[in-house]
C-alpha positions as CSV (number, residue, x, y, z in Angstrom):
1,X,50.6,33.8,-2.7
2,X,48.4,35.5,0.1
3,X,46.3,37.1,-2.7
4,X,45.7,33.7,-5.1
5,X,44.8,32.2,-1.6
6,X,42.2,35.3,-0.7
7,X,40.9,34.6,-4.4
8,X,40.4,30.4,-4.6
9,X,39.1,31.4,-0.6
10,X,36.6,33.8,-2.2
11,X,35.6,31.6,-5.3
12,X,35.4,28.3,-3.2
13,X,32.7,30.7,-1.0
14,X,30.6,31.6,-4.0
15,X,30.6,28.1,-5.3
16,X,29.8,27.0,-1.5
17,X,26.7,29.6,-1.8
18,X,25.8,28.6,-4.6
19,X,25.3,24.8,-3.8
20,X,23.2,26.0,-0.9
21,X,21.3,27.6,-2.5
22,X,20.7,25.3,-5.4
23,X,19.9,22.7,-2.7
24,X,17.7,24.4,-1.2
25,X,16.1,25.0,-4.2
26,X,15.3,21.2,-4.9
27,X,14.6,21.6,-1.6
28,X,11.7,24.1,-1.7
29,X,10.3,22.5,-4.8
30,X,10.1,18.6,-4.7
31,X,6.6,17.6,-4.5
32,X,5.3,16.7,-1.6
33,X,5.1,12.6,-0.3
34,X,2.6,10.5,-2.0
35,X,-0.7,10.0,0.1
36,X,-0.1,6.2,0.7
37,X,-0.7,3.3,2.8
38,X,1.7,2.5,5.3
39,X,5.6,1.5,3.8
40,X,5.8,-2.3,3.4
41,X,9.2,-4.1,4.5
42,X,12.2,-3.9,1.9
43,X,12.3,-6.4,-0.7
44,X,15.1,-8.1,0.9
45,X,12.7,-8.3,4.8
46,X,10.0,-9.6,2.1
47,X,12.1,-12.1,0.5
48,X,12.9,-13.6,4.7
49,X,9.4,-13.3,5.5
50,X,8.4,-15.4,1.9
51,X,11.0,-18.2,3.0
52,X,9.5,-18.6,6.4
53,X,5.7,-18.8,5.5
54,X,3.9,-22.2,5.7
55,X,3.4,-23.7,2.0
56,X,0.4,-25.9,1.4
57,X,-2.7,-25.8,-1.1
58,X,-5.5,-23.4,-0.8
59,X,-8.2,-24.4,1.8
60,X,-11.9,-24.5,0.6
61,X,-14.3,-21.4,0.2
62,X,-16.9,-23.4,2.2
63,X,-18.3,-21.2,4.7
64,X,-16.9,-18.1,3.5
65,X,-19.0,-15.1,3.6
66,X,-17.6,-11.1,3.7
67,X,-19.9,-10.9,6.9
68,X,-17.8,-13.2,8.7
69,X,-15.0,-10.2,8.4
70,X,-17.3,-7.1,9.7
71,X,-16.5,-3.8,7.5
72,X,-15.9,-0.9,7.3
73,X,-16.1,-0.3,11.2
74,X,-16.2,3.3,12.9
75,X,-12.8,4.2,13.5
76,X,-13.4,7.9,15.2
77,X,-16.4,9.9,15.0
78,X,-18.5,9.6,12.2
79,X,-15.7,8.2,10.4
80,X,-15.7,4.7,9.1
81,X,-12.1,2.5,7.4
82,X,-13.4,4.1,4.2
83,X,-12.9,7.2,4.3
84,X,-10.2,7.1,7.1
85,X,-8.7,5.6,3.8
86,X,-9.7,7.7,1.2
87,X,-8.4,10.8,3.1
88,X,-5.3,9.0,4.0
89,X,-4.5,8.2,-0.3
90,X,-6.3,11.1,-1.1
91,X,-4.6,15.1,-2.0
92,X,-7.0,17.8,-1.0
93,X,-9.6,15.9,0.5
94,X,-12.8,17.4,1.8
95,X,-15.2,15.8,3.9
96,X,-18.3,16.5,4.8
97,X,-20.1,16.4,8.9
98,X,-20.7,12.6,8.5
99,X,-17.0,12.2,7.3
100,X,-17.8,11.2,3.1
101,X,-15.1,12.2,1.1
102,X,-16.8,15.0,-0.7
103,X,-13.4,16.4,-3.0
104,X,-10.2,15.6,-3.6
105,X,-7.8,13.7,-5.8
106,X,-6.8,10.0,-5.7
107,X,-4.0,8.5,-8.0
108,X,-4.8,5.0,-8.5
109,X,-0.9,2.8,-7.8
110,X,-2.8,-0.2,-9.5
111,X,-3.2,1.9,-13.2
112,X,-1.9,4.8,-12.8
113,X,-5.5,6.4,-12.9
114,X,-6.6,9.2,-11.2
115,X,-9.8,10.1,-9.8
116,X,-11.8,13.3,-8.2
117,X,-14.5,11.3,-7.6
118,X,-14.6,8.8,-4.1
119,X,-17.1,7.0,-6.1
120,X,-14.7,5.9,-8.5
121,X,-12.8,4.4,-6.0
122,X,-12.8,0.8,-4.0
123,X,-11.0,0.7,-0.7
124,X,-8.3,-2.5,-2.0
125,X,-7.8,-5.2,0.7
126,X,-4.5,-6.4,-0.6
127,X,-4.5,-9.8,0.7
128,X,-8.7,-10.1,0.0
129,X,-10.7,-11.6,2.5
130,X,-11.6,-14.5,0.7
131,X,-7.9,-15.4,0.0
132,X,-7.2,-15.0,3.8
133,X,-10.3,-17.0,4.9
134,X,-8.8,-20.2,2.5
135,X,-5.3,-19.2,4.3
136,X,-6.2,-19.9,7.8
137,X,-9.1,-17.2,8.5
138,X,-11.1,-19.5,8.3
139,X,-10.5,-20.5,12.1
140,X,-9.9,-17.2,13.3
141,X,-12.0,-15.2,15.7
142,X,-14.9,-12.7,14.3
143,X,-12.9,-9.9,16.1
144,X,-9.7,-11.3,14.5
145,X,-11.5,-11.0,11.3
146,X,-12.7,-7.8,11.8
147,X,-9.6,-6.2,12.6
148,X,-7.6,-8.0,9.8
149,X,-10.4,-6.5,7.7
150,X,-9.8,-2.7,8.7
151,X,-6.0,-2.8,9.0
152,X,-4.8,0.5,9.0
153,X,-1.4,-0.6,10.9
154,X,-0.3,-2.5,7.9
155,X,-0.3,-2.0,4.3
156,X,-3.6,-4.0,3.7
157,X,-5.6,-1.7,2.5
158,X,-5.5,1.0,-0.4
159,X,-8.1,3.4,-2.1
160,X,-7.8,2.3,-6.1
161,X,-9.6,2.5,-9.3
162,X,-13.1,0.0,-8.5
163,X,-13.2,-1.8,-12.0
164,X,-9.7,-2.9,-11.3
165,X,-10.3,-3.8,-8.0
166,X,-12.9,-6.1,-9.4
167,X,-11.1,-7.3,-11.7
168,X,-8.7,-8.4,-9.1
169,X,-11.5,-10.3,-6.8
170,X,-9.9,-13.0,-4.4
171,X,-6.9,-13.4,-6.9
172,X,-3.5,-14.3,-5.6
173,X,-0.4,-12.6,-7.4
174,X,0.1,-15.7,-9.2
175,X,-3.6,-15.0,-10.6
176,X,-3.6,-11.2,-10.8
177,X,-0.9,-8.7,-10.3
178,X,-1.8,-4.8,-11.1
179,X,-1.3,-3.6,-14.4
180,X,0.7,-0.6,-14.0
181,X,4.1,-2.7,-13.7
182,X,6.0,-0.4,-11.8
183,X,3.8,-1.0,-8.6
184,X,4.1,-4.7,-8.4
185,X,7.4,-4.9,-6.7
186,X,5.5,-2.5,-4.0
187,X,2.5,-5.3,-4.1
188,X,4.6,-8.1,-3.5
189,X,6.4,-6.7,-0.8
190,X,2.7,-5.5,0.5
191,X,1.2,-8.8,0.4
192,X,4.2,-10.8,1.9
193,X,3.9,-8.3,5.0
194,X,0.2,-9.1,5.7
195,X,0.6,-13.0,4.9
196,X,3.6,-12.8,7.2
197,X,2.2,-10.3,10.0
198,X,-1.2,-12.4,9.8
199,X,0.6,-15.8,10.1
200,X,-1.3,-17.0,6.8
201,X,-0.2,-19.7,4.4
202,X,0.9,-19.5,0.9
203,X,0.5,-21.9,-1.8
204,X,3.2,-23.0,-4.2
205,X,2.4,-21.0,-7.1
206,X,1.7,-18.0,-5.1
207,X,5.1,-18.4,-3.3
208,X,7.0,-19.2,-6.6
209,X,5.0,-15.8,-8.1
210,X,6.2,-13.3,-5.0
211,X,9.5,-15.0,-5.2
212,X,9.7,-14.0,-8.9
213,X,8.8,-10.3,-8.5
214,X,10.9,-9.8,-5.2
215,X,14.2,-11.1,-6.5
216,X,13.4,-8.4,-9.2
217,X,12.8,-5.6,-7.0
């Protein structure tokens, strides 16, 4: 008995080591995290934040001017929200002594794109400023509105492809949502955390649309 014992003790090690090693293995290859913005609330905190925002129909555009929401600002140095941005979504990136992004490689969550050019990219504000200014910025502070434009605390801002970026404009998701599908669980749960965090309002179809997506997620 001693000896089958000493043999299932020795084959349980090698099977033991063997894991380990294939763990470690994964371990030493899995690719490292995606540049990003910062993680949004689960879909389940973005659904409680959704039910608690303020419904009630767009307010006008009157007024509304992108100077009113002063960007990009310096945020250290000689570097601006920009291209704090682009090296944050970026891999490899290089700037230069005044802090342009001058290499690198940017993967594009709205379409899947990618780019090795900054020039190709638009820094993304995911709630847009005009959006926010007909959600209650409009009565906000400059300095509220500067900050709210050069969030980097909150997943408001993202380095994607320009042309969709236009495309999006001041579009809420029950307007636009991005193409590549398998982001738009992330967007919803994105613009719900800045709508919430900002204490902006919603309106009907834009709540029934982030409802939609985050009950999917």
């Amino acid at each position: 008995m001693s000896g089958v014992y000493a043999r299932r003790t020795s084959r349980a090690a090698v099977l033991a080591a063997s894991a380990a090693l294939t763990v470690t293995g994964l371990l030493a290859t899995a690719p490292a995290a995606q540049a990003a913005p910062p993680t949004p609330v689960s879909a389940a905190t973005a659904r409680t934040y959704l039910a608690g925002l303020t419904v009630q129909a767009e307010g006008s555009s009157s007024g509304y001017s992108r100077d009113k929401f002063p960007h990009w600002i310096t945020q250290s140095g000689a570097c601006n929200t920009r291209e704090v941005v682009l090296k944050r979504d970026g891999s490899n990136v290089q700037q230069d002594s005044s802090c342009a992004a001058v290499s690198g490689s940017w993967y594009s969550e709205y379409d899947g794109a990618t780019w090795t050019a900054a020039s190709d990219l638009d820094i993304d504000h995911v709630v847009p400023l005009a959006q926010a200014w007909r959600s209650g910025a409009s009565s906000w502070t400059t300095a509220q509105r500067q900050s709210f434009a050069n969030d980097l605390s909150r997943p408001q801002l993202i380095a994607v492809t320009d042309n969709v970026n236009q495309a999006k404009g001041d579009k809420d998701p029950a307007q636009w949502l991005p193409p590549r599908t398998a982001y738009r669980c992330t967007y919803a749960r994105m613009w719900t955390q800045v709508k919430h965090d900002w204490n902006l309002t919603v309106d009907s179809a834009e709540k029934s649309a982030l409802q939609s997506i985050l009950n999917g997620c």
